[in-house]
Structure formats: structure tokens, C-alpha cells
C-alpha positions as CSV (number, residue, x, y, z in Angstrom):
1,X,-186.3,-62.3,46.4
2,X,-187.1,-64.0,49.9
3,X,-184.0,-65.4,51.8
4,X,-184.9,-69.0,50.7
5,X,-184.9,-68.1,47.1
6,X,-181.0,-66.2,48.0
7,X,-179.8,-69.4,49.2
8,X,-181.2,-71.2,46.2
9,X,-179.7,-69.2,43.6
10,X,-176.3,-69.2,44.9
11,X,-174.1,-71.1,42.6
12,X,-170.6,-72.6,42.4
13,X,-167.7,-73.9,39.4
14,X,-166.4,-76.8,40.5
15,X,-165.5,-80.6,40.5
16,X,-167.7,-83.5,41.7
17,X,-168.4,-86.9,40.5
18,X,-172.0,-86.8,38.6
19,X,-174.3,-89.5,37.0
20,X,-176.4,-89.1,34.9
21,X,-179.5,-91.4,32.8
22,X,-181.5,-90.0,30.1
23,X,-185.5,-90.7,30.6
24,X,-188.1,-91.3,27.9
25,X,-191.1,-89.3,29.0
26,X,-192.9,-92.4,30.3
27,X,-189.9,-93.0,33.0
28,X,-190.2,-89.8,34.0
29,X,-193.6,-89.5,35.1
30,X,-193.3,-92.9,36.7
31,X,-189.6,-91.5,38.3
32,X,-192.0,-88.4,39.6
33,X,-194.4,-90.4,40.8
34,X,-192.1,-92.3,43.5
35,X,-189.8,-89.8,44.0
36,X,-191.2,-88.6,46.8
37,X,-191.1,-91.4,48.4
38,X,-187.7,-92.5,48.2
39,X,-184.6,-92.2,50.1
40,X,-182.8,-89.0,50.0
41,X,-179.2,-88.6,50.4
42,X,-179.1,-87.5,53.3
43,X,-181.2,-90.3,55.0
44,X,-179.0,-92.6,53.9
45,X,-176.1,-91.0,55.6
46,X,-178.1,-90.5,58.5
47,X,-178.9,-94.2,59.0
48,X,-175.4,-95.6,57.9
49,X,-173.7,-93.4,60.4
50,X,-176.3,-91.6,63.3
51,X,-173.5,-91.3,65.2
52,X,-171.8,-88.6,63.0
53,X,-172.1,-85.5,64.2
54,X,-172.6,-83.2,61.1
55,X,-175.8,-84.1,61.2
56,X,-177.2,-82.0,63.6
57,X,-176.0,-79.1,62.2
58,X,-177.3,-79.7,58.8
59,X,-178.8,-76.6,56.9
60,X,-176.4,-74.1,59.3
61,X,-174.2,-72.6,56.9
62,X,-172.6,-70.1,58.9
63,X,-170.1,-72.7,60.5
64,X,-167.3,-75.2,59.5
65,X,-166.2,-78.0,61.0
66,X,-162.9,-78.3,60.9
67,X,-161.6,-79.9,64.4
68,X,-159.4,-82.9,64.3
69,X,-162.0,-85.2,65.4
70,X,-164.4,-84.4,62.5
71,X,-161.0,-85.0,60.0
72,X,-160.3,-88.2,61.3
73,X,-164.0,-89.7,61.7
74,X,-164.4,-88.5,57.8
75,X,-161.2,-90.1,56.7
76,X,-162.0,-93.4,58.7
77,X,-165.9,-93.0,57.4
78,X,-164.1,-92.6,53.6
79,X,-161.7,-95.5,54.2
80,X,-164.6,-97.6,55.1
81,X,-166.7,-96.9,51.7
82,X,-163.3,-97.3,49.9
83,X,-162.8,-100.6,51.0
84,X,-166.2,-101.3,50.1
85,X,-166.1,-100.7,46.8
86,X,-162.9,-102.5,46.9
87,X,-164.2,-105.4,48.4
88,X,-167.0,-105.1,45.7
89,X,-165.1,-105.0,42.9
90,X,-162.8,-108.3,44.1
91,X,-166.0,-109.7,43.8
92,X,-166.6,-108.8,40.8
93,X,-170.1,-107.7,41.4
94,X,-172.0,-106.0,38.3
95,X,-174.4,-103.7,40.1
96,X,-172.3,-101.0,41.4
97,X,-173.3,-98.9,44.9
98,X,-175.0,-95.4,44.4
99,X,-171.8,-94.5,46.8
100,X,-169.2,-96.0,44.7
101,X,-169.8,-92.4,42.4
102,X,-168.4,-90.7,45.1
103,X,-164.7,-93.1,43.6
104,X,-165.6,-91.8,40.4
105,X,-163.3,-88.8,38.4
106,X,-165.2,-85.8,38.4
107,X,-166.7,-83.9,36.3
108,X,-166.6,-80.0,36.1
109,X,-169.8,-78.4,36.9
110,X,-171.7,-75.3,37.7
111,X,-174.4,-76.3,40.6
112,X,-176.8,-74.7,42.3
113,X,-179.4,-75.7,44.8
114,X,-182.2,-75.3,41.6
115,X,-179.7,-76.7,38.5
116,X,-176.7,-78.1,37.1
117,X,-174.7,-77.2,34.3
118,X,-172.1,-80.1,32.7
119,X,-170.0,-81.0,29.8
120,X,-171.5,-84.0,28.0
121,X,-169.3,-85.8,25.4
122,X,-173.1,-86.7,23.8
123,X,-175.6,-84.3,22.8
124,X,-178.8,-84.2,24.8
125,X,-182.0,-82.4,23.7
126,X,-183.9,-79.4,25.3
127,X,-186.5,-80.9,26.8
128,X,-185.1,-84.0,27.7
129,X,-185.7,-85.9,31.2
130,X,-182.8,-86.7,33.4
131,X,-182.1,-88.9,36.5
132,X,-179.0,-87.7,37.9
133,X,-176.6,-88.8,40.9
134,X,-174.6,-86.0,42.0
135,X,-171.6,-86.7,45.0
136,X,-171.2,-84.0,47.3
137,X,-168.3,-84.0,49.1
138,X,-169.1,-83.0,52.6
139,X,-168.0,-84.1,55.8
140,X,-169.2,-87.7,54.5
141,X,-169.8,-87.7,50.8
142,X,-173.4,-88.2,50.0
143,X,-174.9,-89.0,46.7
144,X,-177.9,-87.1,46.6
145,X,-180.6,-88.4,43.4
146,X,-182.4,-85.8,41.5
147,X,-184.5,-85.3,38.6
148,X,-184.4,-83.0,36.1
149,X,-185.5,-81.3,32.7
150,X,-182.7,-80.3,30.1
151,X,-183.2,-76.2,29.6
152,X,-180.3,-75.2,26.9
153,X,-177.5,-77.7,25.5
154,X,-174.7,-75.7,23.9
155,X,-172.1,-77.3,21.2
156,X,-168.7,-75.9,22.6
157,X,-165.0,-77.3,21.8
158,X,-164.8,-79.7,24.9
159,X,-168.4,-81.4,24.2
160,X,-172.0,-80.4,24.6
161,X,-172.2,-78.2,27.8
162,X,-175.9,-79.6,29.3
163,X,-178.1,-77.2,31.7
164,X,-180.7,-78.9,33.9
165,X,-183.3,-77.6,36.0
166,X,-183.7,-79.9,38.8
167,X,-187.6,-81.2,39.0
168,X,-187.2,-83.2,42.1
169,X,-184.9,-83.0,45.0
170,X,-185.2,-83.8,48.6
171,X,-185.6,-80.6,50.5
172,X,-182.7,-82.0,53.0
173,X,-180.6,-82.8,50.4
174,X,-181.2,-79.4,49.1
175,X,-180.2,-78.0,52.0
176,X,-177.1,-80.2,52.1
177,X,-175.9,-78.7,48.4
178,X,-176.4,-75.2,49.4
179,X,-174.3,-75.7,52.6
180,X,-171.8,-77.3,50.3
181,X,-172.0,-74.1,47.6
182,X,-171.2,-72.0,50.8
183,X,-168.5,-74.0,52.1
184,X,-166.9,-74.1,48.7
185,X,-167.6,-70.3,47.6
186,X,-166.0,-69.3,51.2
187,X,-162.9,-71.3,50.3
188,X,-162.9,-69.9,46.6
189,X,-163.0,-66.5,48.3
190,X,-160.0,-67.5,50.5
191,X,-158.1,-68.7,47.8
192,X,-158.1,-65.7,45.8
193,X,-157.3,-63.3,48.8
194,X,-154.3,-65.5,49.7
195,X,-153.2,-65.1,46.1
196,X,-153.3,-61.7,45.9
């Protein structure tokens, strides 16, 4: 296994607001078709705010970013979504942002840079075509749009536990979930030493 297939495979448990649309087999090939030429997650961060510094280190997983200034430009860059979607809502706009997911409860999940695994209170077929908006919460939270292909549904007590295999993902917001499986498997790792 080459080191890009490594950093693919690594996977985390945890929490993040995910959406999710079930395809017909006609949407999908259209979804495919223009995929590639849409925006990724990361572009739209990137445009919003060029300024942010995170950026530039994108893809280097070997480093946090934990000063003060980085804190309080992500808690003034999450205010200012926040009051978007507030602002949104007063309005009582129908269409909701891609970014007001990111306000969303989460979900429990198992992610990795190739898949997702979820609980779904609905049963969904192998086989089945997904769109999917999945927030990760980096530095600024970024809702990155995938595609997929249902591989194994499961029937367990809490609902139908759904694993996807992504089709199409944006290779920088691929990078962008890995360094956020590393950041978060680091602070598992931490977690559990401190406990012990």
C-alpha cells in the first residue's frame, strides 16, 4: 500500500452534521457528469475568506494550529455564518445555504477519506446512488459535496446503519477530510492517554 492509499484508508468514529439525497440512476450519471466541474468545499472557503490562513497549509497533517489568533479568527468566521443563517431564517427564506448544515445536530459516523458509514432511520438499498453533504469542522467548517454508491445497509436497533463508497470527491477536499481524520484521531489518542 503506497503512502497515498495510507492516508486514504485511515478512518475515524465521530460526530458531524451530514446530508444526504437518494439518486435514481438517471441523476447520477447526470450528477457525475458535472461533478467535476463544480465547486469543491474547499474553493468555496478559499474565496469567502483568502485571507485565512489555514489555507496554505492545507494537506500538511503533521501540524495544528492552535495559536490564539487562528481561535479567534474561527470563532469570528463561525459568528459570521451564524448570523447568516440567522438572518436567513428571519427571513424566512425556503432554500437553505449548503453552510447552514454545518448548524445542523450531527450525526454519528465512521469516515474516511474513500467512505462513510451512518445511521439512517430509513432503509436504503445496496446499490443505491447518493448525493451527500458532509460538514467538517476544521479551522472554518466546510461542507464538502460528494457522491457515492451504497455498499452494505445493516438493520441494527438504532436504524439502518448505511456504508457508502464515495464515487466523486474533490481531490482538495479529500485532502481536507484526511487532515481532519488526523487531527481528530490525534485528539482521540490524547484523550485516552489523559484517562488512563
Amino acid at each position: 500500500m503506497n503512502e497515498k492509499e495510507r492516508r486514504s484508508a485511515v478512518r475515524v468514529d465521530d460526530y458531524i452534521p451530514i446530508n444526504y439525497k437518494l439518486l435514481t440512476a438517471q441523476e447520477y450519471e447526470k450528477e457525475l457528469k458535472i461533478f467535476p466541474n463544480t465547486q469543491s468545499g474547499v474553493e468555496k472557503i478559499e474565496l469567502k475568506y483568502p485571507f485565512f490562513p489555514w489555507l496554505k497549509y492545507r494537506g500538511r497533517e503533521d501540524e495544528e494550529f492552535n495559536t490564539a489568533e487562528h481561535a479567534i479568527l474561527d470563532l469570528l468566521i463561525s459568528l459570521n455564518n451564524k448570523l447568516d443563517s440567522l438572518i436567513r431564517l428571519l427571513k424566512k427564506e425556503k432554500e437553505l445555504e449548503i453552510e447552514d448544515l454545518c448548524l445542523k445536530e450531527p450525526d454519528y459516523v465512521n469516515i474516511s477519506a474513500t467512505g462513510i458509514r451512518f445511521i439512517s432511520d430509513q432503509p436504503i438499498k445496496k446499490g443505491a446512488f447518493l448525493k451527500l453533504q458532509i460538514c467538517i469542522p476544521l479551522f472554518i467548517s466546510l461542507v464538502i459535496p460528494v457522491l457515492g454508491k451504497v455498499v452494505w445497509t445493516e438493520k441494527k436497533a438504532q436504524g439502518y446503519v448505511i456504508g457508502v463508497e464515495f464515487t466523486a470527491i474533490h481531490e482538495d477536499d479529500r485532502d481536507a477530510l484526511i487532515h481532519y481524520i488526523f487531527i481528530r484521531q490525534r485528539k482521540l489518542i490524547r484523550k485516552a492517554k489523559s484517562c488512563r
